[in-house]
N, C-alpha and C positions, 0 to 999 in steps of 0.2 A: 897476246894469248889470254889475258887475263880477263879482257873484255869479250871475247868470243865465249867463255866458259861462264862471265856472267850472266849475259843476254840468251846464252842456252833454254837456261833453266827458265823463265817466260816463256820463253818458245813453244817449248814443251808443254809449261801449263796450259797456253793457249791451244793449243791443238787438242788436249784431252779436252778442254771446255768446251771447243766446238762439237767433238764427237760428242758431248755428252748433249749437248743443245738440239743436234738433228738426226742422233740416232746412229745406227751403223751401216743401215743402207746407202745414205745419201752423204756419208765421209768427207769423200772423194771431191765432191762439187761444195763442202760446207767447208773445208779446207782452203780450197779453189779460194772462195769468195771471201773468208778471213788474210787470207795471203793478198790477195788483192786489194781489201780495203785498209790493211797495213801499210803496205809499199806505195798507193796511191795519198794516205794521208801522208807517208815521207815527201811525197813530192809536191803536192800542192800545199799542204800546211804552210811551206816557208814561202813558197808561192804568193798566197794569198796572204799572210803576215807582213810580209814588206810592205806593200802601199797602203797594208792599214795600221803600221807603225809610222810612215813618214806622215799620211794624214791624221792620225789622232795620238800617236804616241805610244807609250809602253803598257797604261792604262786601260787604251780601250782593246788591244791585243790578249793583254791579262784578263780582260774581261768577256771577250771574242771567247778566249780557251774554256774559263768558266762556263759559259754557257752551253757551247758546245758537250762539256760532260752533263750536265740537267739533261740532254738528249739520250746519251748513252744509259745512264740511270735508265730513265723512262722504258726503253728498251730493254732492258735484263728485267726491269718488273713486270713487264708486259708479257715476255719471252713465257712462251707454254709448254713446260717440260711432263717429261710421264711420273719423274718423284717428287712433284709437289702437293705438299699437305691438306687435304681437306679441310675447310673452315670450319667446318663443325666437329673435327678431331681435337681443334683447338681450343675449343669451347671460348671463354671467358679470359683465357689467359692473355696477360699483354705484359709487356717489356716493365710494366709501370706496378702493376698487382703483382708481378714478380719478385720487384726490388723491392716495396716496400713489405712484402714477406720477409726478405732477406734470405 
């Protein structure tokens, strides 16, 4: 019970994410295709993990998975939503001229 009520609350976020990614018309089918590429990476991740754990070991798996997120990264920056900030709203500002304001 305790693991059903913690894996909820992901759930959740991810479905508001998706609505928020492709809007409210097309829900339905961005749902669809997050549900699918969940339960498809359940299946083949360990799939595809075993024979490249028996041929290279625990390292290059560890390493397989790392890389595999550098892809997903790439994809959420890419991803082109309707409340993303103009560059030029941003002027000058950077994480960097930030901090060392304090």
């Amino acid at each position: 019970m305790k693991y059903a009520l913690v894996n909820r609350f992901p759930a959740l976020a991810s479905r508001d994410f998706v609505l928020f990614l492709v809007g409210q018309f097309i829900s339905v089918i961005g749902t669809w295709m997050q549900t699918t590429a969940f339960n498809l990476g359940r299946v083949l991740g360990p799939a595809l993990a075993a024979p490249l754990l028996v041929l290279g070991g625990e390292g290059t798996v560890f390493l397989a998975n790392g890389i595999s997120f550098v892809f997903v990264i790439a994809g959420l920056l890419l991803a082109r939503t309707s409340y993303q900030i103009p560059r030029e709203a941003l002027g000058e500002k950077s994480m960097r001229t930030d901090s060392a304001k304090g």
